[in-house]
Each structure stands twice: as C-alpha cells, then as structure tokens.
ROSESE-43388 format. One record per residue: residue number from 1; x negated, y, z of N, C-alpha, C, O, CB in turn. Coordinates in steps of 0.05 Angstrom, whole numbers, padded with zeros to 5 digits. Atoms other than C-alpha are relative to their C-alpha. Glycine has a CB too. Layout:
BEGIN
(site NUM, (X, Y, Z), (X, Y, Z), (X, Y, Z), (X, Y, Z), (X, Y, Z)),
...
This chain:
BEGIN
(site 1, (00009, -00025, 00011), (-02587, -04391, -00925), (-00026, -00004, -00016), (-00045, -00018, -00009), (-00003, 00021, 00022)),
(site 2, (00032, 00003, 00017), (-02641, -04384, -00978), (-00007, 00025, 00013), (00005, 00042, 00025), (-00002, 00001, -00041)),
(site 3, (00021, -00025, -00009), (-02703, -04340, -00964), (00013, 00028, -00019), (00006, 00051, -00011), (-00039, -00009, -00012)),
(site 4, (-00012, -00029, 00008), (-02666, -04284, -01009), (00013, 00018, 00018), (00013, 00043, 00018), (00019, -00003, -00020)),
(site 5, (-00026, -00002, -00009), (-02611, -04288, -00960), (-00016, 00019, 00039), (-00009, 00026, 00062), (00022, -00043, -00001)),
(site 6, (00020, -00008, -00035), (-02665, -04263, -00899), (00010, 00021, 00012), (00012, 00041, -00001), (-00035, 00012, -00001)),
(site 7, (-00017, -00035, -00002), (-02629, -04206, -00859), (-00023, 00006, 00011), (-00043, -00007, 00017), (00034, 00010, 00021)),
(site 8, (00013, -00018, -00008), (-02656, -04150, -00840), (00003, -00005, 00031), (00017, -00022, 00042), (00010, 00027, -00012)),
(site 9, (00000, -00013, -00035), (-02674, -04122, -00761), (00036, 00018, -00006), (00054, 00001, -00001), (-00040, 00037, 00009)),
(site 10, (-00023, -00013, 00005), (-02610, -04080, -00777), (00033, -00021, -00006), (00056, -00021, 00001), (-00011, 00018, -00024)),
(site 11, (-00028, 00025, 00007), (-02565, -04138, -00806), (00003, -00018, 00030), (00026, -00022, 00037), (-00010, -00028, -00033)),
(site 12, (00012, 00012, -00024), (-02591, -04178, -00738), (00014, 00014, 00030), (00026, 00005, 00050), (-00034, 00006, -00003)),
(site 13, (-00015, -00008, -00037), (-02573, -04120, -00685), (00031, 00004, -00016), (00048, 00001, 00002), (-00017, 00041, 00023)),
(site 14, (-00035, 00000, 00007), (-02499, -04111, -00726), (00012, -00039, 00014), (00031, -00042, 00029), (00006, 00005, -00052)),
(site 15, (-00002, 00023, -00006), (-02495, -04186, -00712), (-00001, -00009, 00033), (00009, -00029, 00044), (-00017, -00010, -00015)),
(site 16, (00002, -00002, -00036), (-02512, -04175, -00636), (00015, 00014, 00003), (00028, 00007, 00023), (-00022, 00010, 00017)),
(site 17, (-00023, -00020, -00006), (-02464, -04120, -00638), (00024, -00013, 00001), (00037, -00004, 00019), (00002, 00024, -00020)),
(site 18, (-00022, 00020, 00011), (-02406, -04171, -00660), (00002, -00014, 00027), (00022, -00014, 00042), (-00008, -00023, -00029)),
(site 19, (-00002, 00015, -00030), (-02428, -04213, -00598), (00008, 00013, 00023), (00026, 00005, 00038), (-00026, -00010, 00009)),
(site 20, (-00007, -00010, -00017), (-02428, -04166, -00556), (00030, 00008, 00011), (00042, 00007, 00032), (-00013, 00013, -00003)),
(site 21, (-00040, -00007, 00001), (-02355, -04141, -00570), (00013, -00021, 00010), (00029, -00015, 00028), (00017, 00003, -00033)),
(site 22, (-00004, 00028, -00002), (-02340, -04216, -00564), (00004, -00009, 00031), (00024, -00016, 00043), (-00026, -00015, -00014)),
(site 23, (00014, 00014, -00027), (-02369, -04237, -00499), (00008, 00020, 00034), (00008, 00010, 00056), (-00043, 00002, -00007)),
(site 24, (-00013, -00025, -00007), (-02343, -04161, -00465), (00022, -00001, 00001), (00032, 00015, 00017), (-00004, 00020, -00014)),
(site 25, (-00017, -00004, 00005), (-02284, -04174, -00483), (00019, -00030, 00018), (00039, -00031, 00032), (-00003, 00007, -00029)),
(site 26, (00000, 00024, -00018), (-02281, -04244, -00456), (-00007, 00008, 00037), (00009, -00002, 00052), (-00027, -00023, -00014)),
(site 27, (00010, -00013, -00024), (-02311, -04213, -00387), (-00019, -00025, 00013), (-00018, -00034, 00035), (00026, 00011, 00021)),
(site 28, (00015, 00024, -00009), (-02367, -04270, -00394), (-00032, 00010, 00006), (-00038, 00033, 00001), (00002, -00026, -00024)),
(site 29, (00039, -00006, 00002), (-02453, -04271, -00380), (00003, -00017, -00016), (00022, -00032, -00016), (-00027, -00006, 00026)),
(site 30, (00019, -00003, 00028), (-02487, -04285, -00440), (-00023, -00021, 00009), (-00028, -00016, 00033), (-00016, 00037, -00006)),
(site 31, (00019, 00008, -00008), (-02548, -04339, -00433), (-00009, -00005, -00021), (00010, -00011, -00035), (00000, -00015, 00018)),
(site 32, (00022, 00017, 00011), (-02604, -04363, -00480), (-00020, -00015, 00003), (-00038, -00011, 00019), (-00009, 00007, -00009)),
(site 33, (00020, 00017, -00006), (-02642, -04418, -00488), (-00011, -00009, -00030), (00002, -00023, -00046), (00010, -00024, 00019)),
(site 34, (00010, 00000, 00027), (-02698, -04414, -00551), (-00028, -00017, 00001), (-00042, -00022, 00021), (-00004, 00032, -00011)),
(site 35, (00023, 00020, 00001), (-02752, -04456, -00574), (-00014, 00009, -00023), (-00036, 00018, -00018), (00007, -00030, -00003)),
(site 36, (00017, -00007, 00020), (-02772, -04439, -00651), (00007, 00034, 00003), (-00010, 00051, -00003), (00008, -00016, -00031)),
(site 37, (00001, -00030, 00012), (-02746, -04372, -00652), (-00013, 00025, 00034), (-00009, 00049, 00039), (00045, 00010, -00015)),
(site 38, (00026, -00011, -00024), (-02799, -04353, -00581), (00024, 00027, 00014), (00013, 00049, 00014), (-00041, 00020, -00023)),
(site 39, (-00015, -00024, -00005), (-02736, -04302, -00553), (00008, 00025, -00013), (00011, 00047, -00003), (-00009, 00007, 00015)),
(site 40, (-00008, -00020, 00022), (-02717, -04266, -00615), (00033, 00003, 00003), (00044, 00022, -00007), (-00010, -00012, -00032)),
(site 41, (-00018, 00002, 00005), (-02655, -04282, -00603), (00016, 00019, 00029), (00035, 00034, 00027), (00003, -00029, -00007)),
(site 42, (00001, -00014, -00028), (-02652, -04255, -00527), (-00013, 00035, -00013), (-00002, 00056, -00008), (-00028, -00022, 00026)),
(site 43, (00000, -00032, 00002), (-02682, -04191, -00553), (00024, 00017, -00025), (00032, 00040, -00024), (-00036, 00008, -00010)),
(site 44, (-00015, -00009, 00013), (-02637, -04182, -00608), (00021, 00017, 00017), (00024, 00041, 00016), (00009, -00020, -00014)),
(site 45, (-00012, -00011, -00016), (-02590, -04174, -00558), (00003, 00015, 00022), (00024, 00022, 00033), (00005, -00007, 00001)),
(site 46, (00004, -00015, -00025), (-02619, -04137, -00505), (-00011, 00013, -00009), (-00030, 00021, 00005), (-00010, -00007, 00022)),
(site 47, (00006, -00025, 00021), (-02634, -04087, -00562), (00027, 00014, 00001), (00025, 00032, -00015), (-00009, -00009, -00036)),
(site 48, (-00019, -00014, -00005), (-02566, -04058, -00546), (00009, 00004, 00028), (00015, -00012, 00046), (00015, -00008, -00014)),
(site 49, (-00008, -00014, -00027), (-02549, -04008, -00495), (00021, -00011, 00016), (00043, -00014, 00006), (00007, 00026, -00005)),
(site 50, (-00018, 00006, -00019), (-02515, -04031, -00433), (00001, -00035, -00001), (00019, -00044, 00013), (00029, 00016, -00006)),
(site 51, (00007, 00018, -00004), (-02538, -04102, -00444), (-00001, -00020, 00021), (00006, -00044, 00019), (-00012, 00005, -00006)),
(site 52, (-00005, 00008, -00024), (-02545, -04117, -00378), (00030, 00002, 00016), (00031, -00002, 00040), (-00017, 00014, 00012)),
(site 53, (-00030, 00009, -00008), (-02469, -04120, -00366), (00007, -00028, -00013), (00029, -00040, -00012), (00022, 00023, -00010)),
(site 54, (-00015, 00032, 00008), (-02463, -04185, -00397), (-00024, -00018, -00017), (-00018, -00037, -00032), (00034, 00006, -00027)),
(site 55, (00018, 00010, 00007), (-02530, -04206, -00416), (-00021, -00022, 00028), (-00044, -00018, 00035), (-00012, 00025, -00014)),
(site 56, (00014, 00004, -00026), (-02552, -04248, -00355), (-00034, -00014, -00011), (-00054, -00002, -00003), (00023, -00026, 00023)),
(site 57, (00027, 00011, -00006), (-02614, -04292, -00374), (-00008, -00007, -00032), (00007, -00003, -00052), (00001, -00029, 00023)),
(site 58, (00004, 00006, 00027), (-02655, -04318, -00435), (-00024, -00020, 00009), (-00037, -00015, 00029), (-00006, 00028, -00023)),
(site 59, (00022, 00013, -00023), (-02707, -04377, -00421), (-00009, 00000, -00033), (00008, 00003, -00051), (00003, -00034, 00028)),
(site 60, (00006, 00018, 00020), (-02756, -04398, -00479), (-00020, -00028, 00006), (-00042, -00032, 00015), (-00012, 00017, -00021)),
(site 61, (00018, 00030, -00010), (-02781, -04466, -00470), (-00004, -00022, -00033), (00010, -00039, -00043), (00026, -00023, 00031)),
(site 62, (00010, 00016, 00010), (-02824, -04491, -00520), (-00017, -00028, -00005), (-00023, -00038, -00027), (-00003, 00010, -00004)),
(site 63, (00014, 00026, -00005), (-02860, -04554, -00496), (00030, -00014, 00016), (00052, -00006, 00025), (-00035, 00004, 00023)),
(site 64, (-00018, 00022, -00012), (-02828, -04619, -00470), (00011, 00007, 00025), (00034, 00010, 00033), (-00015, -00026, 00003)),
(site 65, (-00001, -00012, -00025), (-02842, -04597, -00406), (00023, 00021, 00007), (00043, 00019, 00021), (-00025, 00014, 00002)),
(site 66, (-00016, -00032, -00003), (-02809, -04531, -00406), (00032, -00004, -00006), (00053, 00006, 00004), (-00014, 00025, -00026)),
(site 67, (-00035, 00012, 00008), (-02746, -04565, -00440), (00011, -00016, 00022), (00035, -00012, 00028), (00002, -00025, -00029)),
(site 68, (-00008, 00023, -00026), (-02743, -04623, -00377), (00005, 00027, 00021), (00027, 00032, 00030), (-00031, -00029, 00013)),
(site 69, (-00002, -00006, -00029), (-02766, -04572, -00318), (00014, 00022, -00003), (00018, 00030, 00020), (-00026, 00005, 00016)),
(site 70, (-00001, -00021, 00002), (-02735, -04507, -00346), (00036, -00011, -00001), (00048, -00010, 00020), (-00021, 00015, -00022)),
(site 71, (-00024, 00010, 00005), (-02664, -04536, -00372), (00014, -00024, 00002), (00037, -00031, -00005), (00002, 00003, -00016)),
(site 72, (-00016, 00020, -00007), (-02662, -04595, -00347), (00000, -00033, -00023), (00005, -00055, -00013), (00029, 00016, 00002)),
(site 73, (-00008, 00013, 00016), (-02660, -04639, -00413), (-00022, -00028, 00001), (-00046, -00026, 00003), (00002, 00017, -00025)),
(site 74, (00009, 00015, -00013), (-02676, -04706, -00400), (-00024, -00010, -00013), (-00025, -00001, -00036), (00017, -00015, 00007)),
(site 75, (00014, 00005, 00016), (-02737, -04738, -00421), (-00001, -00022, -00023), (-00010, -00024, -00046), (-00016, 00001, 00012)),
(site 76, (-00012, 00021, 00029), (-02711, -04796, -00457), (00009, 00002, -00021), (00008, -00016, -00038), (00015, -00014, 00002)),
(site 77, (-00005, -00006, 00019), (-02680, -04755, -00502), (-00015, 00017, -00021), (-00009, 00021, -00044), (00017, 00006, 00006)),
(site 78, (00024, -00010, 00016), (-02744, -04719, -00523), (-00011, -00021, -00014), (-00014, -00020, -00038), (-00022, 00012, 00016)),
(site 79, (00015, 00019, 00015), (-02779, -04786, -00530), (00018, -00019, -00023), (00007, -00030, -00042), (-00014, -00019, 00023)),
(site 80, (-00019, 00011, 00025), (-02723, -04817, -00575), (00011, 00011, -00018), (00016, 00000, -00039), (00019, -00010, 00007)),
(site 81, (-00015, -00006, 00013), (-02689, -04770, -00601), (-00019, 00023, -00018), (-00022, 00023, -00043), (00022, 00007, 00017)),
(site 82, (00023, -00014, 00009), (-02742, -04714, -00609), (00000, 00027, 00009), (00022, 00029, 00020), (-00004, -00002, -00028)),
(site 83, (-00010, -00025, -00017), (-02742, -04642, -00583), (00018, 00016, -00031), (00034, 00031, -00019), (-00034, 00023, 00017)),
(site 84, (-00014, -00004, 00018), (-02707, -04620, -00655), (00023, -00017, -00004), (00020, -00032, -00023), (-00015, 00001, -00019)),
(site 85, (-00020, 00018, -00002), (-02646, -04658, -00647), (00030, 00019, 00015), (00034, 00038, 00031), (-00015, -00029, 00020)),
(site 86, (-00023, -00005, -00011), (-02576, -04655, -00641), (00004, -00005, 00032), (00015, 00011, 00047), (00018, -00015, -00014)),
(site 87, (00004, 00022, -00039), (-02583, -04697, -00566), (-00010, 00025, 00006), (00008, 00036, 00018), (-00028, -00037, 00010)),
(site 88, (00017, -00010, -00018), (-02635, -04643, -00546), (00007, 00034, 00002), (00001, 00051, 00019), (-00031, -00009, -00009)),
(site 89, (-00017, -00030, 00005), (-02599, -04577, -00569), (00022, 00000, 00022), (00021, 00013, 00043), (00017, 00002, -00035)),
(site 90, (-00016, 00006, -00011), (-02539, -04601, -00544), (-00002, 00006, 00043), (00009, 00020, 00061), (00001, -00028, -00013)),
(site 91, (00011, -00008, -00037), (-02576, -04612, -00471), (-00015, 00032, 00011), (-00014, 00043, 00033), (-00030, -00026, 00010)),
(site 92, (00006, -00026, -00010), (-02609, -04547, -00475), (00021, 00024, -00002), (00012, 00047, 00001), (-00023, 00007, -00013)),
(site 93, (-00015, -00024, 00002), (-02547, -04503, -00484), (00016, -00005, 00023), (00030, 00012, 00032), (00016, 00006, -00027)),
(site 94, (-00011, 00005, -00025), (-02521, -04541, -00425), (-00009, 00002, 00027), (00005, 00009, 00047), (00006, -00019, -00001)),
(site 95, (00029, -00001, -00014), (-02583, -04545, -00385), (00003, 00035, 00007), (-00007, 00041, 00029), (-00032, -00011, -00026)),
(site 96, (00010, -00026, -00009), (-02578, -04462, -00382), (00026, 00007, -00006), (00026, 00030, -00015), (-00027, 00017, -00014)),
(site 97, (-00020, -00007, -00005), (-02505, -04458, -00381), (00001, -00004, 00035), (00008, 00012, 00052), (00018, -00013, -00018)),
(site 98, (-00003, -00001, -00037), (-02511, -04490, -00306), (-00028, 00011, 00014), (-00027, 00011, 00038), (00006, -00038, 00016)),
(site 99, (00012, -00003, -00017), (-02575, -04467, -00286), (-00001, 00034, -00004), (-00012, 00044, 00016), (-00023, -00018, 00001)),
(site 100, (-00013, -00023, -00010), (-02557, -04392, -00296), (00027, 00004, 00004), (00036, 00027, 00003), (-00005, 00018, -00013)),
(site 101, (-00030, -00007, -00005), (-02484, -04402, -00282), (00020, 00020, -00025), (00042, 00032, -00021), (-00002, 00018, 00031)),
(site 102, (-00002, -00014, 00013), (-02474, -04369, -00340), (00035, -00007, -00015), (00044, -00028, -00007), (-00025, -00001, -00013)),
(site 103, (-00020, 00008, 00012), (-02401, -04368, -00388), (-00006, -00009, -00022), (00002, -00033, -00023), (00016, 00016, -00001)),
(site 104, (00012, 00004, 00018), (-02432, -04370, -00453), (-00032, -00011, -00006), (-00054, -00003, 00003), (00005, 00019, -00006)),
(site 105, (00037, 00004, 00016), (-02497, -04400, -00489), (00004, -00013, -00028), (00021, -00026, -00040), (-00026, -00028, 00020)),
(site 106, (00009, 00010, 00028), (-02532, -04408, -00547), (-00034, -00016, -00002), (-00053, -00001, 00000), (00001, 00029, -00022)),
(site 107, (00027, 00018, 00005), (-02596, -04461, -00556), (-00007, 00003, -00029), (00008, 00007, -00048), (00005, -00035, 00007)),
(site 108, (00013, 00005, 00025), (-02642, -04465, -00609), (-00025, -00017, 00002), (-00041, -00018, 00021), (-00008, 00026, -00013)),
(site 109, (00027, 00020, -00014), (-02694, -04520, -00621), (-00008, -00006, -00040), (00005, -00021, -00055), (00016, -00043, 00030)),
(site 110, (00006, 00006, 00030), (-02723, -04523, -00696), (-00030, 00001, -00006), (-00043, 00009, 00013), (00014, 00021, -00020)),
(site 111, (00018, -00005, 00011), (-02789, -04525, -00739), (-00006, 00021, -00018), (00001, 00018, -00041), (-00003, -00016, -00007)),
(site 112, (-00006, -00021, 00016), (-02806, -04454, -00765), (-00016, 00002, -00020), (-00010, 00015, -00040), (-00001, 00021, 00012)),
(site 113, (00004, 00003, 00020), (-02865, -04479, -00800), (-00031, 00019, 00018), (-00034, 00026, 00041), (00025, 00009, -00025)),
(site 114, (00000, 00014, 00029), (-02918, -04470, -00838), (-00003, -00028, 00005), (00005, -00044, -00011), (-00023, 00009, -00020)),
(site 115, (-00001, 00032, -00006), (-02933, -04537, -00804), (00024, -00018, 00019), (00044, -00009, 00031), (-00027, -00005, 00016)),
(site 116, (-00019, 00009, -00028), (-02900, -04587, -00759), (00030, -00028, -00015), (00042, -00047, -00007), (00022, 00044, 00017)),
(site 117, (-00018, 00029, 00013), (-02855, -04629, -00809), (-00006, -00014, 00001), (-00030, -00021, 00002), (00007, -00008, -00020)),
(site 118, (00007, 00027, 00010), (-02840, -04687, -00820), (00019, -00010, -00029), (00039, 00003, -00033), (00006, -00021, 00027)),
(site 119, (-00031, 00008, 00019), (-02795, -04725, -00886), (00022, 00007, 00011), (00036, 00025, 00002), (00007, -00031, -00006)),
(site 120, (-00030, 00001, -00010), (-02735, -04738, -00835), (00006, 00029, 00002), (00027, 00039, -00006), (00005, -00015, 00029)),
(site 121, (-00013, -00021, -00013), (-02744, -04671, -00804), (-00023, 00032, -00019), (-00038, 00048, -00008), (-00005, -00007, 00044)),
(site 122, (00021, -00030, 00014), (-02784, -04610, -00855), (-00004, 00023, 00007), (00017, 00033, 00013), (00006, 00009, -00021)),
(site 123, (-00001, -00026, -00007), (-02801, -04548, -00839), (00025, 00017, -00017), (00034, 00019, -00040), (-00029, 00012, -00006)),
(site 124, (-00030, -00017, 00014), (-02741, -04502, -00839), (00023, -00015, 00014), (00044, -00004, 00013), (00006, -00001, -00040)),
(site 125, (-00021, 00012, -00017), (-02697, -04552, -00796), (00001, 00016, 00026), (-00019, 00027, 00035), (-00006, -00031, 00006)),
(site 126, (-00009, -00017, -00023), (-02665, -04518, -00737), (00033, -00014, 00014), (00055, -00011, 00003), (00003, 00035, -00014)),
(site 127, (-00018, 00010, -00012), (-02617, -04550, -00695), (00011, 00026, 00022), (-00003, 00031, 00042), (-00011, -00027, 00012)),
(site 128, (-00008, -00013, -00015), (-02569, -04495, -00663), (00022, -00006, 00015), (00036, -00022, 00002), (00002, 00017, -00010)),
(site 129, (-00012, 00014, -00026), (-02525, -04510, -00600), (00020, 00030, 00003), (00013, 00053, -00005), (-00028, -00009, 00031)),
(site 130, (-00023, -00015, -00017), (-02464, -04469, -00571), (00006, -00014, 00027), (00002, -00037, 00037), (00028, 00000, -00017)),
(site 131, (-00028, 00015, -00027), (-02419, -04476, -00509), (00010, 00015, 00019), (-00009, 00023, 00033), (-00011, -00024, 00023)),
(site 132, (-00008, -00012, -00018), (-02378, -04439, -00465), (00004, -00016, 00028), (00007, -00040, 00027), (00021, 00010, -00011)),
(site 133, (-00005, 00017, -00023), (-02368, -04458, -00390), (00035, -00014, -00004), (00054, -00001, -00012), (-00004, 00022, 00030)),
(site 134, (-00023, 00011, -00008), (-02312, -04509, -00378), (00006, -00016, -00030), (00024, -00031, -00036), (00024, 00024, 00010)),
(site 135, (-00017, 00019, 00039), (-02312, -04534, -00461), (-00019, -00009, -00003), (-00039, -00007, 00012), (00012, 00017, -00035)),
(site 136, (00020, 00032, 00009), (-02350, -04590, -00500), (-00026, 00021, -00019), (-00017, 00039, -00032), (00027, -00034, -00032)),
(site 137, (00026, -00008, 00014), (-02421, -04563, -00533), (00000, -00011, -00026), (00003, -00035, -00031), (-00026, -00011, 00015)),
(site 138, (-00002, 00018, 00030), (-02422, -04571, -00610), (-00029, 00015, -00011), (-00037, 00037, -00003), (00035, 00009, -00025)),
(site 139, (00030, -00004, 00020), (-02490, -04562, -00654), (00012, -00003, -00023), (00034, -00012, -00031), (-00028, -00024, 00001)),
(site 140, (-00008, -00001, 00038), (-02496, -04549, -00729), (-00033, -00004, -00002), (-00048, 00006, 00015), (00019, 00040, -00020)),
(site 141, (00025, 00000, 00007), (-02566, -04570, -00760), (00005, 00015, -00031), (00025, 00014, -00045), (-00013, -00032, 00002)),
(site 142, (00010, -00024, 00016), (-02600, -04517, -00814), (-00020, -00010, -00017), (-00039, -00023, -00008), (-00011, 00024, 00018)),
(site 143, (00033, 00007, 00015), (-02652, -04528, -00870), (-00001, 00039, -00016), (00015, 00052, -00031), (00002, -00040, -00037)),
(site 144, (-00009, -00029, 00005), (-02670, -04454, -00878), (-00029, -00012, -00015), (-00044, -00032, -00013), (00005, 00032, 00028)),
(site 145, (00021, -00001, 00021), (-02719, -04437, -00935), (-00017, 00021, 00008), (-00010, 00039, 00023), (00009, 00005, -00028)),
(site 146, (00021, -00028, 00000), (-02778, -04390, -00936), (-00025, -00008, 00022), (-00025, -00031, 00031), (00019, 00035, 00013)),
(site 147, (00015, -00003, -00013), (-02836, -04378, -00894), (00009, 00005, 00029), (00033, 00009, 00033), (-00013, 00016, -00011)),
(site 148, (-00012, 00003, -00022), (-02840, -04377, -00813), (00018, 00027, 00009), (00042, 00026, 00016), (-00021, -00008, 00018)),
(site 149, (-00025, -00024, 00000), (-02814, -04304, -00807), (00030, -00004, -00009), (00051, 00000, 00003), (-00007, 00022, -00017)),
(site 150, (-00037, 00011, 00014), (-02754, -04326, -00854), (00017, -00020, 00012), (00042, -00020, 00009), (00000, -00014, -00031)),
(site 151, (-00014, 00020, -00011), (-02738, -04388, -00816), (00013, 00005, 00018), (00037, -00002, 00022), (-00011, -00016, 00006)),
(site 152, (-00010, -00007, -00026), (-02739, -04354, -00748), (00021, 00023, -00001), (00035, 00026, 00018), (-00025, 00008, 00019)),
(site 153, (-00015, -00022, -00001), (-02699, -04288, -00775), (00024, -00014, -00014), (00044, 00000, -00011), (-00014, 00027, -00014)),
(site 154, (-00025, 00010, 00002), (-02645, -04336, -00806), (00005, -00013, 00028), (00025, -00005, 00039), (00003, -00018, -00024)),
(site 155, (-00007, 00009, -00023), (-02645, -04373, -00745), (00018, 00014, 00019), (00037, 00001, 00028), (-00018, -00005, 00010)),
(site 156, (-00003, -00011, -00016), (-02629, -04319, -00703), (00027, 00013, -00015), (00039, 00027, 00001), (-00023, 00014, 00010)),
(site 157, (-00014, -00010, 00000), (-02573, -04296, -00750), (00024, -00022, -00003), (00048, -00017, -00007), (-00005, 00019, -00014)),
(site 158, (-00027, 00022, 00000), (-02534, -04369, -00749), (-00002, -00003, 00021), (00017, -00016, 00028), (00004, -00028, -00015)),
(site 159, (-00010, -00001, -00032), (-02540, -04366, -00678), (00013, 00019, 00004), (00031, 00013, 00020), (-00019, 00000, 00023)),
(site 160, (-00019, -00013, -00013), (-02505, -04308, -00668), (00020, 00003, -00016), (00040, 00015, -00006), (-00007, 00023, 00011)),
(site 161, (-00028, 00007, 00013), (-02453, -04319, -00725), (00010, -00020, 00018), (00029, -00015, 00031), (-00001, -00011, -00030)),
(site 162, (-00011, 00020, -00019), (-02444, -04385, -00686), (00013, 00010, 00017), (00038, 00008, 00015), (-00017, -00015, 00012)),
(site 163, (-00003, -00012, -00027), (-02439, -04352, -00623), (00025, 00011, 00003), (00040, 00006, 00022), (-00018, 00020, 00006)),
(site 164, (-00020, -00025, 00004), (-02390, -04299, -00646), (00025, -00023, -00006), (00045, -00021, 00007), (-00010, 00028, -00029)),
(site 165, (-00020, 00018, 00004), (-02347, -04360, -00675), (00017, -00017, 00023), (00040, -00025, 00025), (-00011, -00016, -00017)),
(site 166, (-00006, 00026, -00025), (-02348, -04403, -00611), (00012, 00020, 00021), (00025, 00010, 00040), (-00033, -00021, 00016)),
(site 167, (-00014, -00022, -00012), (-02325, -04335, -00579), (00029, -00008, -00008), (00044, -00023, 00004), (-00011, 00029, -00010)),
(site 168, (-00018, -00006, 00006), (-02270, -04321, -00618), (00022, -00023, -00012), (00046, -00019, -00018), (-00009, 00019, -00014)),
(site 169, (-00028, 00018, -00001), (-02233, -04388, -00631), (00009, -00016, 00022), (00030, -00029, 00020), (-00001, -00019, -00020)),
C-alpha cells in the first residue's frame, strides 16, 4: 500500500467488522500479538460491541524480552534472525496461540519508523503472521510507505485482511 492508500479509523473498524463475522461464525477466540503497531490492532477490534464473545486476549511485546518471556519466542531467533523477521513473526503468532489457548491469531513485528532501519530491513517493513489452532502459521512481509502513523494504520489493515483470509479459506 502507498501512503495515499492510508485507511481511515472507519475503513479499519469495517475491516474488524469482516473479522468479526469471520471468527463468530467459526465459534473461535480471537488473540493478538503486536509489536510496531503498540495494540492498535487489539483495539480495532475491541472497538466493536460484544467483543468480548470472541475476543479473548491481545499482548504487545515490544522488547526482546517481552517477545521470549511474553510469547515464548526463542532467543536465538531474535539474535539471528532479528525481531522483524519471518522466524520471529512466525514464533509470535504461535507463542500466543498456546499461551492463551486461543483458535485464531494474528502477530505483527515491523519498523514504523521515522528511525530504526536498516538497507536489508527500512523503515516501513512489517512482517505479519497468521495461524489458526491445529494448522501451519504463514507470514507475508510489507514495505508500507509514509510516515509512522501510515505504517502502523496500514499495518493494522493487512493484518486484518490477512486474518479475514486465513478465516475464510
């Protein structure tokens, strides 16, 4: 998505609304686990009424720390791989699939900026994670454009397109 492409608060809760139908319909809990976008993604969705029927938990764990003691993700894959990584997405959507028992998750682990790049990895990279209980965890990596608001408000709407996808096929 280019920075043109920025949704709105409104385009955002229609997009939680989609999940929700989704996940309701499935008769699953709901979990998040966020890093650049600080629980934007958890409130998106607990911006709609009755939320708490299928919204069980939301962690944000932005340090190393918080990624190992919070979800579990190991530390070797921080120090090799890096906490923006496919490896470390991957472990955090799994990491808070078993430690809230949850059916569904979505991880996020990216650079929103204005600092924090690097060449390999620039601001605007975002590594997003899926996975339902009982199936294999897939990531998609992102180079979103714009400033940190724009990074973190696309972020939050290819996670729950994702989401809504990994629902419904």
């Amino acid at each position: 998505m280019e920075s043109s492409s920025v949704p709105t608060d409104a385009r955002l809760l229609a997009l939680a609304g989609a999940v929700a139908i989704e996940v309701q319909r499935r008769k699953l809990m709901l979990v998040t686990a966020e890093s650049c976008t600080g629980g934007w993604i958890a409130k998106t969705l607990t911006d709609l009424p009755g939320s708490s029927a299928w919204f069980g938990a939301g962690v944000v764990t932005y340090s190393y720390a918080a990624k190992e003691g919070l979800l579990g993700v190991n530390p070797r894959t921080l120090e090799y791989a890096g906490a923006v990584s496919e490896e470390a997405v991957l472990e955090m959507v799994s990491g808070a699939l078993a430690r809230f028992g949850a059916g569904a998750a979505v991880a996020v682990t990216g650079i929103a900026g204005p600092s924090g790049g690097t060449p390999g990895k620039p601001v605007g990279t975002v590594w997003i994670g899926w996975k339902l209980r009982g199936g294999y965890g897939h990531a998609k990596v992102y180079r979103f454009a714009g400033d940190r608001e724009a990074v973190r408000r696309q972020t939050v709407a290819a996670a729950l397109i994702g989401l809504r996808k990994t629902l419904t096929e």
